[in-house]
N, C-alpha and C positions, 0 to 999 in steps of 0.2 A: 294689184291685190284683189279688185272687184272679180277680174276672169278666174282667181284662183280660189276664191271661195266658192265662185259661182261649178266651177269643175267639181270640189267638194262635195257639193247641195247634188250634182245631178250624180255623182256616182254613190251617195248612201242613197239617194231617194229613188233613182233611176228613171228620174221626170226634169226633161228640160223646163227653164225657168224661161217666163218671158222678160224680153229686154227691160221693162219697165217694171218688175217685182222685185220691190221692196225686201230688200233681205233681212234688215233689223224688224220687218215685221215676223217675216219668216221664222228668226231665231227668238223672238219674243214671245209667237204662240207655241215655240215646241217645248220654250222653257215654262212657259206656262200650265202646257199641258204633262209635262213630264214632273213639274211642283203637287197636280194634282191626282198624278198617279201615286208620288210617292207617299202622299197625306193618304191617298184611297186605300195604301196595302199598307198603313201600319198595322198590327197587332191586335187591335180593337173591332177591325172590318171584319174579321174571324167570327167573332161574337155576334156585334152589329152589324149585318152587311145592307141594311137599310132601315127608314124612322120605324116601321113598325116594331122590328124585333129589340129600335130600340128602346122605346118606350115597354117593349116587354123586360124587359130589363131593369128600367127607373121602379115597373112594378114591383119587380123583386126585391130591390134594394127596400124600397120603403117598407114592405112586407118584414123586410129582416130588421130592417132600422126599427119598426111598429115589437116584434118581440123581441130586440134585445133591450127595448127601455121597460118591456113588463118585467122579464129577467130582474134588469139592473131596477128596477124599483122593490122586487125582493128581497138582492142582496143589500140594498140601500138601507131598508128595516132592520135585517140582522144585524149587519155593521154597528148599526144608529142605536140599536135595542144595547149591544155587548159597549158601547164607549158610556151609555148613558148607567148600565149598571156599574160600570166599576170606577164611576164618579160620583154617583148619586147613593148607591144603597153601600150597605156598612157591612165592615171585615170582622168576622165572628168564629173564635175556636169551636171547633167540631170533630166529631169520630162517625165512623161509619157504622150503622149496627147489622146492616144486612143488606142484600140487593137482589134482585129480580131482573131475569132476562126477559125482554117484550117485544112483541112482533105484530105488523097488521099490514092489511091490503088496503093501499090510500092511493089517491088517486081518480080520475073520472075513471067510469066504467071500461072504455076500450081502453083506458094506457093504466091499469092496477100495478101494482108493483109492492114488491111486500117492505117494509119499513123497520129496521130494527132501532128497538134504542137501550138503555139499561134505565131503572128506577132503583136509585138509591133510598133507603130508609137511614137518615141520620141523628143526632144529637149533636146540640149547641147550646149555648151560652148564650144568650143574645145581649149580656153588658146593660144593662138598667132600659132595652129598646123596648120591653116586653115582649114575652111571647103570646103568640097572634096564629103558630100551627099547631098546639094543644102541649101538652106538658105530661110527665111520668108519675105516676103518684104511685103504682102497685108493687113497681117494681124500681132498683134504687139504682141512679144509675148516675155516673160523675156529671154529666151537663144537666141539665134542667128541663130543656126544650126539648122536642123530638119533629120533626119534618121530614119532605120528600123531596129527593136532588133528582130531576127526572135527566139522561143527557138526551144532547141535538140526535136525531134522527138519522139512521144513513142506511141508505140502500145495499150497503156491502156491511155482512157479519162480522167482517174482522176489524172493521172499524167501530162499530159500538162495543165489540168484546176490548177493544183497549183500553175503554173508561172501568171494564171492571179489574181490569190489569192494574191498574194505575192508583183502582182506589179498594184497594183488599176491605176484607171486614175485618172488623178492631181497627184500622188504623186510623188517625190523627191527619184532618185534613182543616182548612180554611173554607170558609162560607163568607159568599154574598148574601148578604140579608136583607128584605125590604121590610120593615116595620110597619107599615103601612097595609101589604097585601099578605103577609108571611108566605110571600115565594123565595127560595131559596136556589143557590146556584154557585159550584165549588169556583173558587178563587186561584186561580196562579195559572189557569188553565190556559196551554199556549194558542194562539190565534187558527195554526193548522190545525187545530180538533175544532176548534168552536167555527169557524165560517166556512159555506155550501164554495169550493175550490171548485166543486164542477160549474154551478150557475157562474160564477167570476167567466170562468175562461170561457164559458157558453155568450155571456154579456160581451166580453172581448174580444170575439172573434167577430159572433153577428154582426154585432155594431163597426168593428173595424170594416169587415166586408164591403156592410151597405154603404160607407161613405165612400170608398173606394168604388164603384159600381156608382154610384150617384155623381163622383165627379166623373169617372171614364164615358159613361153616357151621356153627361152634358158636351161633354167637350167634341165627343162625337155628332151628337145632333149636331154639332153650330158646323162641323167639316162637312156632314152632308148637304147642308144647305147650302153651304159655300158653292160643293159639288154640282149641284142640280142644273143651275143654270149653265157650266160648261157641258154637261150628258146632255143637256135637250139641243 
């Protein structure tokens, strides 16, 4: 069996062996070396084909990891802002008396972008909370109180045009009330109009990215290091 592997060895290598080599070493450094080629061409060597690029890499990640928690501390607020009002401040009948289309350039100076929102003009009832945003005296009118339902912001017009779809003049709507501030904010309104859908999935991706890129690159460094000492 020895001369039959050893005939093996010399016709894929095309190098006679001497009498005295070891062939379990033989087959141990080719398996060895053959383990660390196949670690060296996984999928990731593409990206990172050494520590530098991969540390430019953990850069990245962290950079994306660093803005999707500004992102997610955003969406964190509005979330946090829309559970605390419709726990804390009170449900109060209202009508719409009129409403105003608004628009503005916000934003830093290089990234402006224009901003549509609608301002409602309404009347309510505020239920023995007092009113706190002025009241009707001139002219007579079924609720008592009068306020301003300003809605969320959005960069696309056909999105703020559907608050005024939704909420005609003359009609009969519910109000958030805070008696405290008299800021007011219509009730039943579903969660897809009221939360920033783009900052979400903008939070969800970055963040998904960086950690995936934070582990692909650890797990790489630790291969090329492995690597290093069989390359020298």
């Amino acid at each position: 069996m020895a001369g039959s592997d050893q005939q093996r060895t010399i016709l894929l290598t095309g190098q006679f062996l001497r009498p005295d080599y070891n062939l379990s070493v033989v087959g141990g450094g080719c398996l060895e070396r053959n383990l660390a080629v196949i670690n060296d061409s996984e999928c990731m060597s593409l990206l990172m084909p050494n520590l530098l690029r991969t540390q430019q890499v953990r850069i990245v990640a962290w950079f994306l990891l660093f803005w999707g928690s500004v992102i997610g501390i955003y969406v964190a607020k509005v979330i946090g802002f829309d559970l605390y009002v419709r726990t804390h401040w009170q449900v109060v009948d209202g009508a719409v008396i009129k409403y105003e289309e608004k628009s503005a350039q916000l934003g830093s100076i290089r990234s402006r972008r224009p901003t549509y929102w609608v301002e409602f003009e309404v009347e309510f009832d505020p239920k023995g909370w007092g009113c706190n945003t002025g009241m009707s005296w001139a002219v007579p009118m079924h609720f008592p109180c009068i306020g301003v339902v300003r809605s969320p912001g959005s960069q696309l017009w056909n999105v703020a045009g559907g608050w005024r779809h939704r909420h005609p003049v003359n009609s009969e709507a519910k109000f958030y009330y805070d008696p405290a501030t008299g800021r007011l904010r219509f009730a039943g309104e579903s969660i897809l109009d009221l939360y920033p859908w783009t900052a979400i999935l903008a939070f969800a991706f970055s963040t998904g990215i960086s950690f995936v890129l934070l582990y692909a690159s650890h797990r790489r460094r630790e291969d090329l290091n492995t690597l290093a000492p069989h390359r020298g």
